[in-house]
C-alpha positions as CSV (number, residue, x, y, z in Angstrom):
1,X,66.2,-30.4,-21.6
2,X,64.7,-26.9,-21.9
3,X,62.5,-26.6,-25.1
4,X,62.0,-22.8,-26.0
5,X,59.5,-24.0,-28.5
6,X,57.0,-26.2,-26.2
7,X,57.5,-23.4,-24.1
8,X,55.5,-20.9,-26.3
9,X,53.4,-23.6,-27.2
10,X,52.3,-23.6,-23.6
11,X,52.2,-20.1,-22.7
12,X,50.1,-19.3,-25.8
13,X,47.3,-22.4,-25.0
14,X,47.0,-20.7,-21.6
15,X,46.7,-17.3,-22.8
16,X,43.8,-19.1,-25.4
17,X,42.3,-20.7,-22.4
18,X,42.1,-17.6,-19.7
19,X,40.6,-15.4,-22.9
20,X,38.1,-18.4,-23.0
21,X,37.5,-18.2,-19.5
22,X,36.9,-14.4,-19.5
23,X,34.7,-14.8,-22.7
24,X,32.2,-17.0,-20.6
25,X,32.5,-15.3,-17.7
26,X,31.6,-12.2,-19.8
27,X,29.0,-14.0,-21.4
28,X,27.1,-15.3,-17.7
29,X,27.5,-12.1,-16.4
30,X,25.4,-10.4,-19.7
31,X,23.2,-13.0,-19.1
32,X,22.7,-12.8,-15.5
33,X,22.2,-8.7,-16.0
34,X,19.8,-9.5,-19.2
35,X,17.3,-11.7,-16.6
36,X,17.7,-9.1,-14.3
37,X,16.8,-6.6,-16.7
38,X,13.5,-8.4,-18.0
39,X,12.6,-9.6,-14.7
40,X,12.6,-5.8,-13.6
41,X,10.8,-4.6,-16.4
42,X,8.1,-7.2,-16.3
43,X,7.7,-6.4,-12.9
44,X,7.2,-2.7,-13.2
45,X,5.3,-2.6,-16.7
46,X,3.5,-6.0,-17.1
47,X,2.7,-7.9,-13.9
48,X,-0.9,-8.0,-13.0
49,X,-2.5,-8.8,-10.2
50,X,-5.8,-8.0,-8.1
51,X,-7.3,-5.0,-8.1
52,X,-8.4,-4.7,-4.8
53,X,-5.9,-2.5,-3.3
54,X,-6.0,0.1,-5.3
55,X,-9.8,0.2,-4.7
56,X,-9.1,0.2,-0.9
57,X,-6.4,2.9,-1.9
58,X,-9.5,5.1,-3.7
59,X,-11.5,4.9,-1.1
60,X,-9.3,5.8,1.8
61,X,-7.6,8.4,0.0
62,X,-11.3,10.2,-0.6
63,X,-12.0,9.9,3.2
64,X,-8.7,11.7,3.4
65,X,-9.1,14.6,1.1
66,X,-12.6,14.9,3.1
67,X,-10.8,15.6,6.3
68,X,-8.6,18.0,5.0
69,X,-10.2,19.8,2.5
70,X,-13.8,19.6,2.8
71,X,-15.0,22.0,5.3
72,X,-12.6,24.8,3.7
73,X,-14.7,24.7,0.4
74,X,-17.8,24.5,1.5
75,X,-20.0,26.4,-1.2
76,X,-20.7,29.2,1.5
77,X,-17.2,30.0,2.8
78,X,-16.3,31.7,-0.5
79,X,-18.8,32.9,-3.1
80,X,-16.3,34.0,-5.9
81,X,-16.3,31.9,-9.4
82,X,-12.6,30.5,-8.9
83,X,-13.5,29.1,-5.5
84,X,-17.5,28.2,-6.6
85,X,-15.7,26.2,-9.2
86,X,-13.3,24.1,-7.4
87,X,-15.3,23.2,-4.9
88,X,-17.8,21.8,-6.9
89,X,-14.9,20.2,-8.8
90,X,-14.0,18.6,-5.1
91,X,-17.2,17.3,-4.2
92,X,-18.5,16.1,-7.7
93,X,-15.1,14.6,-8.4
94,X,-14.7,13.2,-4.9
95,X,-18.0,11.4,-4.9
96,X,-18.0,9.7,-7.7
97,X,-14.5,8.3,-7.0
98,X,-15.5,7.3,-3.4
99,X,-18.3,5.1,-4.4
100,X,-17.1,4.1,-8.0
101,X,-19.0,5.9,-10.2
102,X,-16.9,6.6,-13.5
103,X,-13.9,5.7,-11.5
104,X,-11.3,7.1,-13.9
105,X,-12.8,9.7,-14.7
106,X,-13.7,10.5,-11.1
107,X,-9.6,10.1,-10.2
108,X,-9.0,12.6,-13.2
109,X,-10.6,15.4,-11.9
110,X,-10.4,15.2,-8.2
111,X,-6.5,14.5,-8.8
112,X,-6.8,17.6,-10.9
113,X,-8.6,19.7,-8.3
114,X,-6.1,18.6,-5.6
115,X,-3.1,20.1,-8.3
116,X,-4.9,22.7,-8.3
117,X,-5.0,23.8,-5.0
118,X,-1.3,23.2,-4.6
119,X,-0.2,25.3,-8.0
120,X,-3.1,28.2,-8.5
121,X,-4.1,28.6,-5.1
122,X,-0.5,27.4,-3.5
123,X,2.1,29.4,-5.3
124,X,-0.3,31.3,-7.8
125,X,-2.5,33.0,-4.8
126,X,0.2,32.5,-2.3
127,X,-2.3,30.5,0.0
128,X,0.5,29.4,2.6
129,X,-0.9,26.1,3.8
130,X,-1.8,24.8,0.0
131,X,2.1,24.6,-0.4
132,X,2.7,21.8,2.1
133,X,3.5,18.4,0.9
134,X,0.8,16.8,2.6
135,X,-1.6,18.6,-0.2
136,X,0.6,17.6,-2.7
137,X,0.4,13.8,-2.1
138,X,-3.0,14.0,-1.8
139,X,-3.2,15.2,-5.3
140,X,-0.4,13.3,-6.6
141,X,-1.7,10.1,-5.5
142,X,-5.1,10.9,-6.9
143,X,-3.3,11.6,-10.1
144,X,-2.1,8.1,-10.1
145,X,-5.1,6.0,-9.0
146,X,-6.3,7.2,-12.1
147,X,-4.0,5.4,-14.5
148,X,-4.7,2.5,-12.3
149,X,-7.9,-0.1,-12.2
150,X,-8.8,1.1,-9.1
151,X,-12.8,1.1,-10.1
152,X,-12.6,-2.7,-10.8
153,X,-13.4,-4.0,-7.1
154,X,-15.2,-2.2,-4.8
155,X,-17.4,0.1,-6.6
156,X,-20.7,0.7,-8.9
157,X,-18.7,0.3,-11.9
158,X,-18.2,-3.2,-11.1
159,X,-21.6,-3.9,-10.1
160,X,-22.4,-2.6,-13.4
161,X,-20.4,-4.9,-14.6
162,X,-21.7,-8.0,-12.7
163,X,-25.0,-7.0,-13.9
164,X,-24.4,-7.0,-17.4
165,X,-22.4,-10.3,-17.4
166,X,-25.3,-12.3,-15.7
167,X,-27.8,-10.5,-18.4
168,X,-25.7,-11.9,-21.3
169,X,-24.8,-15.2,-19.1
170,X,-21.1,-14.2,-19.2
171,X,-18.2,-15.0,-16.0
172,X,-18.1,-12.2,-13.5
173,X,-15.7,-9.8,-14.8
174,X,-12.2,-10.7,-13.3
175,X,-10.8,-8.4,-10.4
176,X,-7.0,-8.7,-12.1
177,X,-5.4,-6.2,-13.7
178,X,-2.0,-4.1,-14.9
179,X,0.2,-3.2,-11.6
180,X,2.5,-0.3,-13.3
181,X,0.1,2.8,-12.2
182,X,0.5,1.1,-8.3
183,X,4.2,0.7,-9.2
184,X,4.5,4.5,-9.9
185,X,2.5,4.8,-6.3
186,X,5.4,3.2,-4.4
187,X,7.4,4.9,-6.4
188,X,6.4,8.3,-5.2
189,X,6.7,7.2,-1.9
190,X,10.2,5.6,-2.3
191,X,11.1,9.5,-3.5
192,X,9.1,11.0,-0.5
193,X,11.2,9.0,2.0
194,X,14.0,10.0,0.2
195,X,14.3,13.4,-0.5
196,X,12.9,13.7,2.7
197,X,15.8,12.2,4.4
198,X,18.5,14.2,1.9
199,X,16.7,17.7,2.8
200,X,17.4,16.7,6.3
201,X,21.0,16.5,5.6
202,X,22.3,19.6,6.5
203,X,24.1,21.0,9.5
204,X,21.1,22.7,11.2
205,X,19.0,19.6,11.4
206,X,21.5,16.7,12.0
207,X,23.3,18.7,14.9
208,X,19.9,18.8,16.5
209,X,18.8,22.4,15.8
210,X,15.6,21.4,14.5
211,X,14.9,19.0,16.9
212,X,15.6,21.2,19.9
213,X,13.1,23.9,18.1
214,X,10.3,21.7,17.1
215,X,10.6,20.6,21.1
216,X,10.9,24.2,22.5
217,X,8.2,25.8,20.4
218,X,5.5,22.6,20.9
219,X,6.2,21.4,23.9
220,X,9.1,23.1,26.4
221,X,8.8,26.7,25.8
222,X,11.2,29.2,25.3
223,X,13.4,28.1,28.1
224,X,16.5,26.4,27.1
225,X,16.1,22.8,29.0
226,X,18.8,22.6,31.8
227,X,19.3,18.9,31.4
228,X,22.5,17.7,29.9
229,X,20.8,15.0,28.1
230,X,19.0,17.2,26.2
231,X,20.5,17.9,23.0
232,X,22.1,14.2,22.7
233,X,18.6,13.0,22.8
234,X,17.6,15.7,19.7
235,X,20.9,14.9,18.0
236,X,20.3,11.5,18.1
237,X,16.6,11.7,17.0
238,X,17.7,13.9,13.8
239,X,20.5,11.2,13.2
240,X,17.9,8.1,13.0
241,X,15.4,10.2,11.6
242,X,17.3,10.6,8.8
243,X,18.4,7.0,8.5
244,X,15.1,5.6,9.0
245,X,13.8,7.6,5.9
246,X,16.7,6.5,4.0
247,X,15.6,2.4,4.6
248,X,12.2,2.9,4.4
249,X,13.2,4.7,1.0
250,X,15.2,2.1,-0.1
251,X,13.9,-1.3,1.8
252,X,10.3,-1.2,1.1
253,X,10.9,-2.8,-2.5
254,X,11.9,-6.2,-0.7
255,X,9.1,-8.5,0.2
256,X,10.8,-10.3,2.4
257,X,12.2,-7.2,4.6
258,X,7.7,-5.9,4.3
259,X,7.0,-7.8,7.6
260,X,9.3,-5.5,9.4
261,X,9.1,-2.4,7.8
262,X,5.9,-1.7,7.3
263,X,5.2,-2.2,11.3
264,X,8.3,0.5,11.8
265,X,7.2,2.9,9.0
266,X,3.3,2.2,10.6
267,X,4.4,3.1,14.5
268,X,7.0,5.8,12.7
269,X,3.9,8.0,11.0
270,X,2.0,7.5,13.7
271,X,4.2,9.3,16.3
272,X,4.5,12.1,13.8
273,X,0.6,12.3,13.9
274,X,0.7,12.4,17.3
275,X,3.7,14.5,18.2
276,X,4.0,17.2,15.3
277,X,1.2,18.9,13.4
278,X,1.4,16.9,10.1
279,X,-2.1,17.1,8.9
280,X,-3.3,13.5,6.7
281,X,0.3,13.1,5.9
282,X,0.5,10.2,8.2
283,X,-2.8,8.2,7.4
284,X,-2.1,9.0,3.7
285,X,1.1,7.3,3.7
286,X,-0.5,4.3,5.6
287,X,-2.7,4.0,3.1
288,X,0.0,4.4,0.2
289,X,1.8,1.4,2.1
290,X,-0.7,-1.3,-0.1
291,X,1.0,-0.3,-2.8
292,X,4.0,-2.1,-1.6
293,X,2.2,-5.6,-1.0
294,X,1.5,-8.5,-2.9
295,X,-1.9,-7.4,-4.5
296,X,-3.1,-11.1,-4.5
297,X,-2.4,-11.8,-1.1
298,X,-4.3,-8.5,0.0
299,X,-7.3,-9.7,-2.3
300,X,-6.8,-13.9,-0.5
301,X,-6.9,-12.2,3.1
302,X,-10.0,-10.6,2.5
303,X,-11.6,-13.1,0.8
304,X,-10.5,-15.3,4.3
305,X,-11.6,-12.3,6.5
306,X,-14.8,-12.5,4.7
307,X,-15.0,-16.6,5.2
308,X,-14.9,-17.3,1.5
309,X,-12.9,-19.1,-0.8
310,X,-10.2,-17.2,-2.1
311,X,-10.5,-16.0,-5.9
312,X,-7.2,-14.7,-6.3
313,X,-4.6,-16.2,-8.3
314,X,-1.6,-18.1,-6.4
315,X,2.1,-17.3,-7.8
């Protein structure tokens, strides 16, 4: 017999039981997002680890601005104040940060000098070759290792340091510290990679133009190449060009995805080096690569390259 009455009895316990179902959903996917949330934050803003990379990075990143900037201001190529000035604010600044002296303040002013050259002597002088990027993320990434403990391994600071803790009979200062100034580094080059790639993204480069000039002007001449395979091969290097800067972008922030990446972005800047004139631009973003790795398994390899037992933490 049909009963109108269980029949809204019914239809309203299922209509109470699919809200129910929806409210918990609701209430695993807020939690799922809120872990997600504190996980990245804690990752970005609180995790610490060993300092050793970032040393590694400091010292690199000086030999760096060296090659590239060092013979140009040489005391003796230019005698007036503006010039007198910044190069002593190179060398001074650039010293002291290679060996460790003063690190952060060391970082401060050669990443200030670096600026510098890009802004006043870049765009305010209009001194053409200042206004490349490769200047810029020398500077940039001198800017950062400053907000980093980059003088904590590696350098007279820390010997400094050791010194004072065996005169008071104190542990050796520990080689841990914040990671957020090394996060900001991998974040620059995450943006590098990527605006990079989305500059790229017009008609003129991805139909090959580009490609077919950069070809022609190093390397063919201004003889249109007769072979039919020609501008495929240009089309297609602008096309995974593109989408190679676009992963590496992106990818880099997975650990697991490191151990194929890195190699690709590695063999990928070095074939720039070698093919196009791009200055430090390639070993520098080599170097910003540690920024990307697990800071205490940098610091356990070299402790096992070194044959002696590892002082990182594990985990």
């Amino acid at each position: 017999m049909w009963d109108p009455q269980g029949l809204a009895m019914g239809e309203k316990w299922q209509a109470k039981y699919v809200r129910s179902s929806d409210k918990l959903e609701t209430q695993k996917e807020e939690e799922v997002m809120g872990a997600l949330w504190t996980r990245a934050v804690d990752f970005f803003l609180y995790q610490e680890g060993s300092t050793r990379p970032a040393a590694l990075m400091r010292i690199g990143l000086v030999a760096l601005i060296w090659t590239r900037f060092a013979r140009e201001f040489l005391f003796y190529k230019n005698l007036a104040p503006y010039s007198v000035m910044l190069s002593a604010a190179l060398f001074i600044g650039t010293t002291l940060m290679f060996f460790g002296l003063w690190t952060r303040v060391a970082s401060v002013l050669t990443g200030c000098t670096l600026m510098s050259f890009y802004y006043y002597l870049g765009f305010g002088k209009g001194v053409e070759p200042f206004t490349h990027h490769h200047t810029y993320v020398l500077g940039i990434s001198a800017c950062l290792l400053a907000l980093s403990p980059c003088g904590q391994s590696y350098s007279w600071d820390r010997l400094n340091a050791l010194k004072k803790a065996a005169a008071n009979g104190s542990p050796n200062p520990s080689e841990q510290g914040p990671q957020w100034a090394i996060r900001l580094i991998a974040m620059q080059v995450s943006l590098i990679y990527f605006w990079s790639a989305w500059d790229k993204t017009n008609p003129g480069f991805l139909m090959g133009d580009r490609m077919e000039h950069y070809a022609m002007y190093l390397y063919l001449g201004s003889d249109y190449p007769n072979s039919p395979l020609f501008h495929p091969i240009m089309v297609f290097l602008a096309w995974s060009t593109v989408a190679l800067e676009l992963v590496l972008a992106f990818g880099l922030w997975f650990r697991p995805a490191l151990r194929w990446l890195v190699p690709i972005g590695m063999g990928f800047h070095a074939m720039l080096y070698v093919l196009l004139p791009v200055g430090t631009y390639s070993l520098n973003m080599w170097l910003l690569y540690l920024a990307f790795l697990d800071p205490d398994a940098v610091h356990r390899m070299i402790d096992r390259l070194s044959g002696l037992p590892s002082s990182a933490k594990v985990g």
